[in-house]
py3Dmol code that shows the C-alpha trace and the ligand (Angstrom):
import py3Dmol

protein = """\
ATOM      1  CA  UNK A   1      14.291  18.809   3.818  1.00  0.00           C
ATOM      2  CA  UNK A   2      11.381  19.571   1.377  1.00  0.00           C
ATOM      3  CA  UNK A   3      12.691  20.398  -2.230  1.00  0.00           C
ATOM      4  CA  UNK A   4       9.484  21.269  -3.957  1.00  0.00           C
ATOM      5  CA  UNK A   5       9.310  22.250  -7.659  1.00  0.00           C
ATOM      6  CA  UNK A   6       5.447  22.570  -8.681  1.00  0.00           C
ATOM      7  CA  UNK A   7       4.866  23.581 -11.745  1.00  0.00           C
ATOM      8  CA  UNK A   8       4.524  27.563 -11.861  1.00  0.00           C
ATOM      9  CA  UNK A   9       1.396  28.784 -12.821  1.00  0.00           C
ATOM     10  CA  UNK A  10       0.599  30.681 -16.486  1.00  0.00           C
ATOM     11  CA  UNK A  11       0.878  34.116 -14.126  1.00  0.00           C
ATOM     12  CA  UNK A  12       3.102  34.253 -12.126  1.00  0.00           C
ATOM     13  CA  UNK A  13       1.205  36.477 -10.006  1.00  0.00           C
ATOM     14  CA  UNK A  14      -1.132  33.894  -8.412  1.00  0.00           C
ATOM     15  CA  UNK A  15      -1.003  30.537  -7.171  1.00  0.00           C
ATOM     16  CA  UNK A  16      -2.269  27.397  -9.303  1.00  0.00           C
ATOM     17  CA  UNK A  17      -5.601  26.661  -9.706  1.00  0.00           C
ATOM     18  CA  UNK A  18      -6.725  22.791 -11.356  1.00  0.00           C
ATOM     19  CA  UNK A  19      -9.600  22.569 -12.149  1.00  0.00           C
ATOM     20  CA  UNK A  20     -11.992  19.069 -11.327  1.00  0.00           C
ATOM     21  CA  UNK A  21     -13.213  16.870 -14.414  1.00  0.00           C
ATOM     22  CA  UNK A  22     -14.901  13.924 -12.793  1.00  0.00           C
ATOM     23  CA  UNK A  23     -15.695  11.333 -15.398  1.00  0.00           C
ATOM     24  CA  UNK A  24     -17.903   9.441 -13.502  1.00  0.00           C
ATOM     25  CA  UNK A  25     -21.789   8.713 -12.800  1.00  0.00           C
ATOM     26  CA  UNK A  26     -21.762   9.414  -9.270  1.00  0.00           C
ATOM     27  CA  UNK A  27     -19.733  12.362  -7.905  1.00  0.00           C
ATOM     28  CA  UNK A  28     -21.317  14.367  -5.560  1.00  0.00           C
ATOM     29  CA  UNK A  29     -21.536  17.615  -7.755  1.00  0.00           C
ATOM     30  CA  UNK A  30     -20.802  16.726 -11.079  1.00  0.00           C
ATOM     31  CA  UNK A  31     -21.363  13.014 -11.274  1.00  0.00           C
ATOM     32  CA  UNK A  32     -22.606  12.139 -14.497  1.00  0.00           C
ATOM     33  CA  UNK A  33     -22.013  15.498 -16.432  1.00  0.00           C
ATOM     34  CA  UNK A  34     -19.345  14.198 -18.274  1.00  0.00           C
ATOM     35  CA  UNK A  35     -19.267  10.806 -18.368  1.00  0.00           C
ATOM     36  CA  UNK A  36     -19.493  10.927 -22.709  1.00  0.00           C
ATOM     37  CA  UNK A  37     -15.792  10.891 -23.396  1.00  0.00           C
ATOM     38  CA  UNK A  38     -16.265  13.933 -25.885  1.00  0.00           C
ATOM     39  CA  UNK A  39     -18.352  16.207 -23.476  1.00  0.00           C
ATOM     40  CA  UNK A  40     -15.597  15.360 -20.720  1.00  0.00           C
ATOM     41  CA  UNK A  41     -12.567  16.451 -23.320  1.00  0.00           C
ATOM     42  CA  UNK A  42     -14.712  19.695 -24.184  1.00  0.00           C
ATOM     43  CA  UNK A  43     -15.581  20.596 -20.387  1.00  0.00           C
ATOM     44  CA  UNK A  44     -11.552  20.188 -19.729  1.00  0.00           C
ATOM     45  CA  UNK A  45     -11.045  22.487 -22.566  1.00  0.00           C
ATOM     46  CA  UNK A  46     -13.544  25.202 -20.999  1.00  0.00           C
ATOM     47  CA  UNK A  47     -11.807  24.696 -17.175  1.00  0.00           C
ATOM     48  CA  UNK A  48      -8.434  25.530 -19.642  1.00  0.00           C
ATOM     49  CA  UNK A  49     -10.261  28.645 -21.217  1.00  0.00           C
ATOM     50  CA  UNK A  50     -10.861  29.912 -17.697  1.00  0.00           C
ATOM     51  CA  UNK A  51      -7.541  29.848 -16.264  1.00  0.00           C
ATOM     52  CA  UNK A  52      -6.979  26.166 -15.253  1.00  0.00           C
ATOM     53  CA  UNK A  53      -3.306  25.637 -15.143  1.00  0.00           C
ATOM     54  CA  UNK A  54      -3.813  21.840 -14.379  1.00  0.00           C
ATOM     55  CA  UNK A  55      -6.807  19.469 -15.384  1.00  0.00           C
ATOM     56  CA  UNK A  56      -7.410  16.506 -13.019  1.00  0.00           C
ATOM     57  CA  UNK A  57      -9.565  13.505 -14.471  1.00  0.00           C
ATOM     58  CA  UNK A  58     -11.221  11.039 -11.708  1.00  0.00           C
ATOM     59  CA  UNK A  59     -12.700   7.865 -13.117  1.00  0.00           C
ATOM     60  CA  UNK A  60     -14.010   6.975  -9.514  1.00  0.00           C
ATOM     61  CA  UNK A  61     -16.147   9.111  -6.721  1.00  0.00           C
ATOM     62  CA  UNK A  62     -14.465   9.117  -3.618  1.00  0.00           C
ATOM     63  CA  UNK A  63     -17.490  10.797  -1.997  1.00  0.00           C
ATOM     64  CA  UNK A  64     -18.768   9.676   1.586  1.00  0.00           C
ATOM     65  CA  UNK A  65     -20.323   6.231   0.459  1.00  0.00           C
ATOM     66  CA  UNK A  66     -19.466   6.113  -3.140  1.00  0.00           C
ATOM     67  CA  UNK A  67     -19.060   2.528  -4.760  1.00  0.00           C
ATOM     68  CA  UNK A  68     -15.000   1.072  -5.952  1.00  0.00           C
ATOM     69  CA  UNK A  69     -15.162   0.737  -9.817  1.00  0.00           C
ATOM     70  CA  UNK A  70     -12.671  -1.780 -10.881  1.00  0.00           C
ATOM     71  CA  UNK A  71      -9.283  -0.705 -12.622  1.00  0.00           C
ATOM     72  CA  UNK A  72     -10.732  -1.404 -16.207  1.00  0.00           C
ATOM     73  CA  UNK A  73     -13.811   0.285 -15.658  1.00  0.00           C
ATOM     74  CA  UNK A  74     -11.543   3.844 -14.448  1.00  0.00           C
ATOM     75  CA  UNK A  75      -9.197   3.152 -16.978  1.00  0.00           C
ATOM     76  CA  UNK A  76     -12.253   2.859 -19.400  1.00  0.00           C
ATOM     77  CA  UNK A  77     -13.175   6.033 -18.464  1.00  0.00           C
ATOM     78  CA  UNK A  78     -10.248   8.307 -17.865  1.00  0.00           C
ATOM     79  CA  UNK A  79      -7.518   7.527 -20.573  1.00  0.00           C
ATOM     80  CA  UNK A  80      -9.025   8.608 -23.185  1.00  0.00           C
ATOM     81  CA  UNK A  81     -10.049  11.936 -21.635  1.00  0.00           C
ATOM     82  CA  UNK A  82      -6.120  12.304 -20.284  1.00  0.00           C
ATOM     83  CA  UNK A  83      -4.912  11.698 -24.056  1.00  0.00           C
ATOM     84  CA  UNK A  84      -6.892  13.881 -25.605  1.00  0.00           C
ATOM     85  CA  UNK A  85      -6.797  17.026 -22.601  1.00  0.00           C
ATOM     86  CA  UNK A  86      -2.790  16.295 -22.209  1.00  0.00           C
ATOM     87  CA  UNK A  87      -1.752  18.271 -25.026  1.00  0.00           C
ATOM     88  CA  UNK A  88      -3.416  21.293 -24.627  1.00  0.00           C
ATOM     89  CA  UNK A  89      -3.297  21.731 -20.329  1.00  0.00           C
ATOM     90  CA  UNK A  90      -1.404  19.848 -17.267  1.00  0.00           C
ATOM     91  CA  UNK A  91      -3.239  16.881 -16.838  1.00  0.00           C
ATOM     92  CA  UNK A  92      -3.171  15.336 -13.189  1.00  0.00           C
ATOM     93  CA  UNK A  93      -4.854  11.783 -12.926  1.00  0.00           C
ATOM     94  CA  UNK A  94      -7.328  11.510  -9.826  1.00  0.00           C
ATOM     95  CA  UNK A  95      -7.025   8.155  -8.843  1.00  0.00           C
ATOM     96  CA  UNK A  96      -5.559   5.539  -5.415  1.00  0.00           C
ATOM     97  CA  UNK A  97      -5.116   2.608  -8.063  1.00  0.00           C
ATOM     98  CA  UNK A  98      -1.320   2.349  -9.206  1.00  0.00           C
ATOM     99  CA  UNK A  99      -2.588   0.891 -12.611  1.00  0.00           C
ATOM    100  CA  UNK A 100      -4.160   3.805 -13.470  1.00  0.00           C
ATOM    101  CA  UNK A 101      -1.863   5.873 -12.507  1.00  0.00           C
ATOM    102  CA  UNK A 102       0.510   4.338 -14.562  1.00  0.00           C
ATOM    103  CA  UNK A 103      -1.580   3.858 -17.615  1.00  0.00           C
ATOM    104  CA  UNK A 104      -2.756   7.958 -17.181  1.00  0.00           C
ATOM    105  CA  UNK A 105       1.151   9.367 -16.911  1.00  0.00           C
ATOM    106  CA  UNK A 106       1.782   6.563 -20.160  1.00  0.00           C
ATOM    107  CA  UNK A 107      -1.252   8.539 -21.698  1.00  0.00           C
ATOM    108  CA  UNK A 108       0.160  11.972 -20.779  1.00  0.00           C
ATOM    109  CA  UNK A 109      -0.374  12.910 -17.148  1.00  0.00           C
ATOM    110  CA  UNK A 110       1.919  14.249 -15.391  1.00  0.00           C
ATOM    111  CA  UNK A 111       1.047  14.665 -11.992  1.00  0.00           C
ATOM    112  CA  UNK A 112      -0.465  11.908 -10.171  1.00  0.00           C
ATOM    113  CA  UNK A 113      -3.154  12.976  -7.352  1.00  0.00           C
ATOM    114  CA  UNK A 114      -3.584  10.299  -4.427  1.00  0.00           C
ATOM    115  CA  UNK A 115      -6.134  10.718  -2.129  1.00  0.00           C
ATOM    116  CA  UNK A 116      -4.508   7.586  -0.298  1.00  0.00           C
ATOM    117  CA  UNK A 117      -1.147   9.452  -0.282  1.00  0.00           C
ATOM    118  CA  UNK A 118       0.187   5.718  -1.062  1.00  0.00           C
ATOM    119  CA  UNK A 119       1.632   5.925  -4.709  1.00  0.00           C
ATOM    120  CA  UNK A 120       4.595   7.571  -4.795  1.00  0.00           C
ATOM    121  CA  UNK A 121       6.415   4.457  -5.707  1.00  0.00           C
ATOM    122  CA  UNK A 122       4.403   4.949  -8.926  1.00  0.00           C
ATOM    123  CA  UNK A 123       5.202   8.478  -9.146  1.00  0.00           C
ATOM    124  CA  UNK A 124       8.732   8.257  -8.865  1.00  0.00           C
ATOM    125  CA  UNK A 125       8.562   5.453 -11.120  1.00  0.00           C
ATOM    126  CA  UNK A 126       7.045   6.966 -13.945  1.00  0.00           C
ATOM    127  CA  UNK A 127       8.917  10.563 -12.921  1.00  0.00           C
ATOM    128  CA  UNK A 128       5.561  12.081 -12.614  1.00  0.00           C
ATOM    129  CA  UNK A 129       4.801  14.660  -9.955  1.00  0.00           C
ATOM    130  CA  UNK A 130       2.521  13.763  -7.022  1.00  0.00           C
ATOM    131  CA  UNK A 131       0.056  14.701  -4.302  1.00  0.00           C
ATOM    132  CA  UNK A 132      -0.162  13.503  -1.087  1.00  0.00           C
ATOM    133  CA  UNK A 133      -3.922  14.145   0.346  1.00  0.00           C
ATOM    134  CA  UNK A 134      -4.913  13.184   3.912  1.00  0.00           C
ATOM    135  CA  UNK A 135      -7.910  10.463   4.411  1.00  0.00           C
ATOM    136  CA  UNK A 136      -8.944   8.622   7.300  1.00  0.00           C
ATOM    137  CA  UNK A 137     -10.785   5.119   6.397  1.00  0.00           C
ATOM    138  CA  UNK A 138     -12.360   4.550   2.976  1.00  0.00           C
ATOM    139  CA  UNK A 139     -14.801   6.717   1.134  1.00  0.00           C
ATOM    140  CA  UNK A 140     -17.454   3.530   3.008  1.00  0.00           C
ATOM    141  CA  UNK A 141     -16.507   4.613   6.241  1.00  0.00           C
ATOM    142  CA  UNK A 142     -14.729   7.708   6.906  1.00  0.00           C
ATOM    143  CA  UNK A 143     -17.728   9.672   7.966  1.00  0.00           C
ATOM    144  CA  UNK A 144     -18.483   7.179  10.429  1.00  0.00           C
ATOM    145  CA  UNK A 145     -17.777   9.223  13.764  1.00  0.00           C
ATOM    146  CA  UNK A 146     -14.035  10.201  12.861  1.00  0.00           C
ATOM    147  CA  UNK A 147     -11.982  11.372  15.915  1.00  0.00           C
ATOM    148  CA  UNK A 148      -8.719  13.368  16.206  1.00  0.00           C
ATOM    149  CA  UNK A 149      -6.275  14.543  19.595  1.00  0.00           C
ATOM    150  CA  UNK A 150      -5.508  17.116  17.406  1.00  0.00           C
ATOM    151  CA  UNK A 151      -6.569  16.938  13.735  1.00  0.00           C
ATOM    152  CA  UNK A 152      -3.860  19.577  12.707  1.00  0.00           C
ATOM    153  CA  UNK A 153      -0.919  17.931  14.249  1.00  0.00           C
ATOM    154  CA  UNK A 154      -2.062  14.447  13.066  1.00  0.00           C
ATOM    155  CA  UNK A 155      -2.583  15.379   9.604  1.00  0.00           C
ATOM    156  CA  UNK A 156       0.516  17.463   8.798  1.00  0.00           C
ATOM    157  CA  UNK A 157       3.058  14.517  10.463  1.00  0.00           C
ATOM    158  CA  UNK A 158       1.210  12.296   8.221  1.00  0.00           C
ATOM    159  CA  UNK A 159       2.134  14.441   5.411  1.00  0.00           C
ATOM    160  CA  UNK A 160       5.196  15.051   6.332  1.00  0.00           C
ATOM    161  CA  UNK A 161       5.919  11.555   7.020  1.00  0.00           C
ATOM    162  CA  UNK A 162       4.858  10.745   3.699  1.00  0.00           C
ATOM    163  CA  UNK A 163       5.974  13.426   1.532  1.00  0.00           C
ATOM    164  CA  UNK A 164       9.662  12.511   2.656  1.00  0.00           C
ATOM    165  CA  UNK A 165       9.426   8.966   1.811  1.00  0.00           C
ATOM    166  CA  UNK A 166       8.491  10.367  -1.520  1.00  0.00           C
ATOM    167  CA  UNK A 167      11.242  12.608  -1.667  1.00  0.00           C
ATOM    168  CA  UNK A 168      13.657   9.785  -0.815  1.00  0.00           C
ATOM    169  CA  UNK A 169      12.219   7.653  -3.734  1.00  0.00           C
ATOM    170  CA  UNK A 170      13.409  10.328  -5.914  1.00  0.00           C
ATOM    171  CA  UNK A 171       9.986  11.983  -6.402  1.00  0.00           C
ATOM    172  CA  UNK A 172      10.683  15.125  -7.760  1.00  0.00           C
ATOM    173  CA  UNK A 173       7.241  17.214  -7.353  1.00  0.00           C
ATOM    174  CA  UNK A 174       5.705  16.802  -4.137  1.00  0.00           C
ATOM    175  CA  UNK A 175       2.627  18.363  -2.796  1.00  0.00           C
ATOM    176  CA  UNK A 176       0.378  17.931   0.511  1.00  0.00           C
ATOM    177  CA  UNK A 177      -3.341  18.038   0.727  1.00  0.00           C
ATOM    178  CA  UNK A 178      -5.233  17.964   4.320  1.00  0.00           C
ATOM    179  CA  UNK A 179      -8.373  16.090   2.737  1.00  0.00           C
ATOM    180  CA  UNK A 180     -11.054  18.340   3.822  1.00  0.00           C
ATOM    181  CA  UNK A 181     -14.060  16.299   4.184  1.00  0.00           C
ATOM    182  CA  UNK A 182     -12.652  13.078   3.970  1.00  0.00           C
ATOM    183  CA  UNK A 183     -12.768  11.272   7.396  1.00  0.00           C
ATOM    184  CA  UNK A 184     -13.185  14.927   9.239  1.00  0.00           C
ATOM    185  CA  UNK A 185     -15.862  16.531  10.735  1.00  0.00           C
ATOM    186  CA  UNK A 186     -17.298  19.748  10.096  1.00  0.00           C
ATOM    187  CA  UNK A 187     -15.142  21.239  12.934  1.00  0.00           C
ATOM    188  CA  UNK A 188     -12.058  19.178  11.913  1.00  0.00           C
ATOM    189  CA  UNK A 189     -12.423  20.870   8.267  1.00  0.00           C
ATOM    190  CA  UNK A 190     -12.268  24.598   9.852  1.00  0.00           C
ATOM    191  CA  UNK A 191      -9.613  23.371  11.865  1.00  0.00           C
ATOM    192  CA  UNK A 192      -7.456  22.570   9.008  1.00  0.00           C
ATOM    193  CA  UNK A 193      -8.599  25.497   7.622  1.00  0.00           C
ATOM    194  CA  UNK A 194      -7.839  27.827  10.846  1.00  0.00           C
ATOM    195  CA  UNK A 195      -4.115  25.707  11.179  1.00  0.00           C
ATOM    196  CA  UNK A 196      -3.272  25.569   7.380  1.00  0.00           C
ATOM    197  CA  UNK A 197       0.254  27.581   8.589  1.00  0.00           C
ATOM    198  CA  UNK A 198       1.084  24.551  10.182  1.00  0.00           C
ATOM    199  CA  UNK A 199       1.074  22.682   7.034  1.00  0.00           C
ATOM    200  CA  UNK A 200       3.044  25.362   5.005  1.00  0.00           C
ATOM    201  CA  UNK A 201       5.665  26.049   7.551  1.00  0.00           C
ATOM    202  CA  UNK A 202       6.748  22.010   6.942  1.00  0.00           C
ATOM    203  CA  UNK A 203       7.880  23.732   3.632  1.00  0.00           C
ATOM    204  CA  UNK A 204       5.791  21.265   0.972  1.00  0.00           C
ATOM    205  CA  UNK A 205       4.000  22.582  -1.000  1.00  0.00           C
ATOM    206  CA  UNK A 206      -0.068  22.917   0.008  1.00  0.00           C
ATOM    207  CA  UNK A 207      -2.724  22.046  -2.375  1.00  0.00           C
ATOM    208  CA  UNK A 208      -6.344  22.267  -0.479  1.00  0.00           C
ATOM    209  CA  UNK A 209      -9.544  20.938  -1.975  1.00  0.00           C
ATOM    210  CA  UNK A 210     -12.716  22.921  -0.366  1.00  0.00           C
ATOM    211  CA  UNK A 211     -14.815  23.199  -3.555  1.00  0.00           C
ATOM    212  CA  UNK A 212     -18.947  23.136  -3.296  1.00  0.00           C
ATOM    213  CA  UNK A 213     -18.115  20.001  -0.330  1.00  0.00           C
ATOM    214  CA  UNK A 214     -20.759  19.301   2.019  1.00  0.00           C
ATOM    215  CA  UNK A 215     -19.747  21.184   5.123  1.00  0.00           C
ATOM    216  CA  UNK A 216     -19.833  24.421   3.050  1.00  0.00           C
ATOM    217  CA  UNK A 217     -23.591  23.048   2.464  1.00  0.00           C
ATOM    218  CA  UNK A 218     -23.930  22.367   6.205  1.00  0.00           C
ATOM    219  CA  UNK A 219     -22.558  26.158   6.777  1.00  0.00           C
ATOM    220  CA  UNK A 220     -25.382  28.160   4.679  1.00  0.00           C
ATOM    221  CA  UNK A 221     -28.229  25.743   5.119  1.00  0.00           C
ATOM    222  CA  UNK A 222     -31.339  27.687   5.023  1.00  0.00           C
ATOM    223  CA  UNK A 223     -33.837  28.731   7.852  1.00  0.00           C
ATOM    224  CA  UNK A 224     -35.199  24.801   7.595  1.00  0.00           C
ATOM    225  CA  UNK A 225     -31.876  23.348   8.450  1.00  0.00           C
ATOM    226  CA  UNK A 226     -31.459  21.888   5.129  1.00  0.00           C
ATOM    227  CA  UNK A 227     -27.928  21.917   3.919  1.00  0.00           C
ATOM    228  CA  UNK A 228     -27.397  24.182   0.863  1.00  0.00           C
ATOM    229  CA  UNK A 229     -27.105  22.261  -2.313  1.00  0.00           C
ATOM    230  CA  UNK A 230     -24.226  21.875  -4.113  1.00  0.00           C
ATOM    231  CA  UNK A 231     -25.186  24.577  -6.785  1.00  0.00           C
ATOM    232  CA  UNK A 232     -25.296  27.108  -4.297  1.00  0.00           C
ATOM    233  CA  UNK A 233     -22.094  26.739  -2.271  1.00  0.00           C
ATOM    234  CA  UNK A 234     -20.101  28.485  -4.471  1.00  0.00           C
ATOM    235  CA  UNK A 235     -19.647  31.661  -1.897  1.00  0.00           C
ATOM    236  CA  UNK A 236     -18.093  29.184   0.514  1.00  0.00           C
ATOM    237  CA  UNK A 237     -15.950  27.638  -1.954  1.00  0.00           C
ATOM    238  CA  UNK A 238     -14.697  30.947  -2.759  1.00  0.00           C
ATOM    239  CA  UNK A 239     -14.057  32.623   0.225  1.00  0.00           C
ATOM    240  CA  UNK A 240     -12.564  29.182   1.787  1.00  0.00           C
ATOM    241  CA  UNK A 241     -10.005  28.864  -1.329  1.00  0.00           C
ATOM    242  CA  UNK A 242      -9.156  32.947  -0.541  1.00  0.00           C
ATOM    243  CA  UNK A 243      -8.477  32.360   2.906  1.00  0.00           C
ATOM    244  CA  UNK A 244      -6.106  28.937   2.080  1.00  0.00           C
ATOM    245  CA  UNK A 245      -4.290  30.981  -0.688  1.00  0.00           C
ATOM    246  CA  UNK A 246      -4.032  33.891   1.622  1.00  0.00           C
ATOM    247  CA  UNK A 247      -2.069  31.329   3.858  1.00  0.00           C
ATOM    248  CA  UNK A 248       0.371  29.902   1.408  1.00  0.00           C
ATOM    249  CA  UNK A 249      -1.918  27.015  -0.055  1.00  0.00           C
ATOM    250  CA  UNK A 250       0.073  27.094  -3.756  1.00  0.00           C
ATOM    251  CA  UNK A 251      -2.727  25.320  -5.292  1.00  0.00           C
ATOM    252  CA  UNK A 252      -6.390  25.156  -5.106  1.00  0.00           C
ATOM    253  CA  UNK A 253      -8.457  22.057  -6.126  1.00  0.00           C
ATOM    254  CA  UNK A 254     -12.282  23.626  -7.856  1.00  0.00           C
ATOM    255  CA  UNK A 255     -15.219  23.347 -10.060  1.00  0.00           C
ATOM    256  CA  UNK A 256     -15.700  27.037 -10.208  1.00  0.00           C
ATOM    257  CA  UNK A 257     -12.359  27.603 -11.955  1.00  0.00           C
ATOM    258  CA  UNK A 258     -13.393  31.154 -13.803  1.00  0.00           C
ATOM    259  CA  UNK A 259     -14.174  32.514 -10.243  1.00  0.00           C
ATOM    260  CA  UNK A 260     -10.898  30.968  -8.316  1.00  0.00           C
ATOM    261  CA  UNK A 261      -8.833  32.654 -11.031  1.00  0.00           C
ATOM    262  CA  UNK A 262      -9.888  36.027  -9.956  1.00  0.00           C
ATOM    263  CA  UNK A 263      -9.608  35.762  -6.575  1.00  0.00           C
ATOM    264  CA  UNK A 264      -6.056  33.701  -7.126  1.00  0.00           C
ATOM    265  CA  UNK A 265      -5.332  36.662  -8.499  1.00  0.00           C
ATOM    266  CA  UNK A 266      -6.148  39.239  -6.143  1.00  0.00           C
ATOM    267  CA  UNK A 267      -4.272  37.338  -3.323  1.00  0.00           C
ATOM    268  CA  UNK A 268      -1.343  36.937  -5.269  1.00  0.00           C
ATOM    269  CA  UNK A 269      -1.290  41.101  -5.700  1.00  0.00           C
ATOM    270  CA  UNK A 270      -2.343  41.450  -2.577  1.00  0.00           C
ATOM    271  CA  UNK A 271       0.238  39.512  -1.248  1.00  0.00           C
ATOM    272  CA  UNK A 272       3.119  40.940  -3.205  1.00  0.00           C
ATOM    273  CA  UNK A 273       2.278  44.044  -1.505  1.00  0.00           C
ATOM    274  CA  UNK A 274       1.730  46.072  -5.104  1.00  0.00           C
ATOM    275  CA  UNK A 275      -1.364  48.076  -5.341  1.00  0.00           C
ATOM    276  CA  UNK A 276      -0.973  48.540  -9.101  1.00  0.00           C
ATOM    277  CA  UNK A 277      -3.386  46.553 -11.281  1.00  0.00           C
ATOM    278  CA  UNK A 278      -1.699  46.605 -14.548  1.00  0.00           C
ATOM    279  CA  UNK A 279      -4.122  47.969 -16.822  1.00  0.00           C
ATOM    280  CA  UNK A 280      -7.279  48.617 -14.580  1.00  0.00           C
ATOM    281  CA  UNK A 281      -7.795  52.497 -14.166  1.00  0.00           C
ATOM    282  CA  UNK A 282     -10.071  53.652 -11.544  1.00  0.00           C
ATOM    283  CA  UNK A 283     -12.330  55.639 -14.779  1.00  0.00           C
ATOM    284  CA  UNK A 284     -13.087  52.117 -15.624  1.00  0.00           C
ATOM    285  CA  UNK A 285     -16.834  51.779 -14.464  1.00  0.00           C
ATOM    286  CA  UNK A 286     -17.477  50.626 -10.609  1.00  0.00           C
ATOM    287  CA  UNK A 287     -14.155  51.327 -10.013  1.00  0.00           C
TER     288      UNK A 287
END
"""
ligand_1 = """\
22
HH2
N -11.437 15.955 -3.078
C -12.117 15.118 -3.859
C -11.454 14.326 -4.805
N -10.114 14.424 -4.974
N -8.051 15.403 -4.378
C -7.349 16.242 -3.614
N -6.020 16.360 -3.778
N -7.952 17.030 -2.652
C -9.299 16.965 -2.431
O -9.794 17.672 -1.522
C -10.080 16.066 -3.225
C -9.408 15.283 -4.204
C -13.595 15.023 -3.736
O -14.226 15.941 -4.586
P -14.812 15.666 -6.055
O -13.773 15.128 -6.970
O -15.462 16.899 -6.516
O -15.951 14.593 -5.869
P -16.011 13.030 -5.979
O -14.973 12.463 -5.082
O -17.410 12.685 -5.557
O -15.745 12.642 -7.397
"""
view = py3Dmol.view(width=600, height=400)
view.addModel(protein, "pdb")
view.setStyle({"model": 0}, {"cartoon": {"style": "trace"}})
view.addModel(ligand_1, "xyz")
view.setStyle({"model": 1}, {"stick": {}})
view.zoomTo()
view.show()
């Protein structure tokens, strides 16, 4: 039986948000932004002035046909980002290599986030929390034609599967992740979207990762048929981490982390069923 124990976030009104920091050349929306050490550390400090309550650092893309970088090279890239970010925000370390994982918790990260869902041996060795994310193939191949039965089934027994192998290993913080866009289909994204209950009701804890990904793109392309870039997707970003919050997701994965705090928060009133707003009053302009 699932024992989760995320962390809680800084209100306890809403669910967590963590906010992306990819420190590397070639992510798919903010490759090469912060790949200076110092301009990573101060864009992690702005994700924490706009309500991040965790910080995850990738040192490697995992987009559709991104290159490996070798251990040294992510650890190059990463640790000293994660020591200088850890004491000021909940740093989680973005990464499938165990030697980074380990050298990011020794550096002060606490929550180790596996797209491979394979390190929990790490995790529970180093007592750091851990998500479990969905992917079918390798960043090379997973958009190559992927094919479900049923993609909602498949992915949550995965999960499941996984998440209480964890748990046995003495992992204390467990989360699941379906992986939208990684090995799925524009249809098998909405599905996992549509059948997120499925994943809740297994009682982990739900993290989902929508933010600016290319089937949002694919959704508003423009009267040409072109895809929307990735600067423009943030409606679909938004209204896709709304609707996974409004069905129990505890945790939303986003660039846009100003934005996601604001609607975190209005589905977490909404959601305790209290109409009061605290200190809004309805004189306040637009109201
Ligand atoms: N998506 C990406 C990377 N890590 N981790 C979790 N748990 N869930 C996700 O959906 C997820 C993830 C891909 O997005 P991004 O980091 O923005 O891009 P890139 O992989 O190109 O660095």
């Amino acid at each position: 039986m699932p024992d989760p124990s995320p962390a809680a976030p800084a209100d306890p009104d809403r669910a967590l948000v963590m906010g992306i920091l990819n420190v590397t050349p070639d992510s798919f929306s903010d490759g090469g932004r912060w790949l200076d050490p110092d301009r990573a550390v101060a864009r992690g400090l702005e994700l924490v002035a706009e309500g991040a309550d965790i910080v995850d650092v990738g040192g490697e893309s995992t987009r559709p046909g991104a290159v490996e970088v070798s251990a040294d090279e992510e650890l190059r890239r990463v640790l000293p980002v994660v020591g200088a970010l850890s004491p000021h925000v909940r740093v989680s370390i973005d990464t499938t290599k165990a030697s980074v994982a380990e050298a990011a918790v020794g550096a002060g990260a606490t929550l180790v986030n596996d797209v491979s869902a394979s390190l929990w041996p790490v995790a529970a060795d180093c007592g750091a929390g851990w998500v479990a994310m969905h992917r079918r193939g390798t960043p090379a191949t997973m958009q190559d034609d992927p094919r479900y039965d049923d993609v909602v089934a498949e992915v949550r027994d995965l999960l499941a599967d996984r998440a209480e192998q964890a748990a046995a290993a003495g992992v204390g913080e467990i989360w699941i992740d379906p992986g939208i866009g990684f090995g799925k289909t524009l249809d098998h994204n909405l599905e996992l979207l549509a059948g997120l209950d499925a994943l809740v009701a297994t009682g982990w804890p739900v993290v989902v990762g929508t933010s600016r990904k290319g089937f949002l793109g694919v959704l508003a392309a423009g009267p040409d048929g072109a895809p929307a870039p990735v600067d423009q997707r943030l409606p679909g970003s938004l209204a896709t981490a709304t609707y996974a919050l409004q069905r129990g997701a505890g945790m939303v994965r986003v660039h846009d982390v100003a934005a996601t705090v604001q609607a975190a928060l209005l589905v977490g009133r909404l959601q305790a069923g209290a109409p009061g707003t605290g200190s809004t009053s309805e004189t306040e302009e637009g109201s």
